[in-house]
C-alpha positions, -999 to 999 in steps of 0.1 A, spaced: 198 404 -61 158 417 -63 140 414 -38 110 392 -42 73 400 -34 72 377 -9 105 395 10 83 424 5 52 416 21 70 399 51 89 432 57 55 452 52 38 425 79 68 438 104 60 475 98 83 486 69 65 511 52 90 513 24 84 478 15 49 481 14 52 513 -11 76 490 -31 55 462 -34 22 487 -40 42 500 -67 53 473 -86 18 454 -82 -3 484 -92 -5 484 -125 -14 446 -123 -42 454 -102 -56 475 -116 -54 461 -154 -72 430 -135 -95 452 -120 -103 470 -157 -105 436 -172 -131 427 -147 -153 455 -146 -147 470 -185 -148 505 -167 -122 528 -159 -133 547 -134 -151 511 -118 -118 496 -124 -99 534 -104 -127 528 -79 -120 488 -73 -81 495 -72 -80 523 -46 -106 502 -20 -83 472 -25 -50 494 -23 -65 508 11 -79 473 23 -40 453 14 -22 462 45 -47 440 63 -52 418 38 -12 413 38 -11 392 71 -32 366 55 -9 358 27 7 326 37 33 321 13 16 289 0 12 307 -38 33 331 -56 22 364 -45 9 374 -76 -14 348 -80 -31 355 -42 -29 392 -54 -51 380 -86 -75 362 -58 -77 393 -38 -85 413 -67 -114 388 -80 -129 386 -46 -133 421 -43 -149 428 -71 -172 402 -68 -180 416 -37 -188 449 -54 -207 434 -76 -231 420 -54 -231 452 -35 -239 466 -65 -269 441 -74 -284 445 -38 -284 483 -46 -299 485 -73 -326 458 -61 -333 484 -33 -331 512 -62 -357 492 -81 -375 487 -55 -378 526 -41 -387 532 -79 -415 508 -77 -427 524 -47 -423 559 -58 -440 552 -92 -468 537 -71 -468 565 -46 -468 593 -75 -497 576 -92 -518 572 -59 -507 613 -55 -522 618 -89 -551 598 -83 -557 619 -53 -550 650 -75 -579 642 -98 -606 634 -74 -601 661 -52 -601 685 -89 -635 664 -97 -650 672 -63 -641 708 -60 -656 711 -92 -690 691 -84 -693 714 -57 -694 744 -80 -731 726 -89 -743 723 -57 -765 750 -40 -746 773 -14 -761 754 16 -753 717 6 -718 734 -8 -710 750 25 -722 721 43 -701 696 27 -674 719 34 -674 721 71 -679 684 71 -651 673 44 -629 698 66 -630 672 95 -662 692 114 -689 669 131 -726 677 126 -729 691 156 -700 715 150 -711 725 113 -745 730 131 -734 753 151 -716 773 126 -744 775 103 -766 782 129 -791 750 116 -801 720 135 -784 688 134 -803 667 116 -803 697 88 -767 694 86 -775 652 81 -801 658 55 -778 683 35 -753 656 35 -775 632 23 -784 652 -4 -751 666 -8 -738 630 -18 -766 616 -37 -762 645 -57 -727 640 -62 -734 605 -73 -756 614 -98 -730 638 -109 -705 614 -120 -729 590 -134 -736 612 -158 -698 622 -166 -694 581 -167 -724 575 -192 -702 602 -214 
């Protein structure tokens, strides 16, 4: 006389190991051709099999007897890859998302890149004074501090700025115009 699944998983309920391994072995192969079926990928499908083998021993104490055990195996197997799948989905929305955000943060980078390139480059045009000016200034120095290091008044320091940008502007008015 065989011993049925369901002799199987009330002995693996109580503790028997050996009738857990028994039952694991002859339901493997059914799981996992479910779980290949379902997911059309091997290793999804090795993946799938091996979480639900390692999640069944729990999952054992809520089989009720009320279907044959194969078809609550069948359940089990569908639920958890349903669950992967939307595990899956909210990954990849988070993926996508990230991707979005570094795409954004790489152009703004860029962006960054090629004004700062355009500046340095303006400044090459400047005379040494509004140059070195803007300088001390773009390097987070007050008037009063690039003042002092120049050894100029204040208010030079503000008229060299004023100069230093309307010069600037003019600059790439002309490379716009081109």
């Amino acid at each position: 006389m065989e011993t049925t699944d369901t002799d199987l998983v009330n002995r693996a309920n109580a503790g028997d190991g050996d009738a857990f391994a028994a039952l694991l072995a002859r339901n493997y192969d059914r799981i996992f051709g479910f779980a290949f079926r379902l997911t059309g990928s091997r290793s999804e499908a090795e993946d799938l099999t091996q979480d639900i083998c390692a999640a069944l021993p729990n999952k054992l104490r809520h089989f009720q007897g009320r279907a044959r055990f194969s078809t609550w195996l069948y359940r089990v197997v569908l639920n958890a890859s349903h669950d992967r799948r939307r595990k899956q989905a909210t990954q990849k929305q988070a993926s996508d998302q990230w991707g979005d955000w570094e795409k954004s943060r790489t152009a703004a980078i860029a962006e960054d890149a090629e004004r700062i390139d355009w500046l340095t480059q303006a400044m090459r045009a400047l005379s040494d004074d509004l140059r070195d000016t803007l300088a001390l200034i773009l390097d987070d120095r007050t008037h009063a501090q690039a003042a002092e290091i120049l050894g100029v008044s204040e208010g030079t320091v503000s008229w060299r700025m004023s100069e230093a940008k309307k010069r600037l502007k003019d600059m790439k008015a002309q490379e716009d115009h081109t």
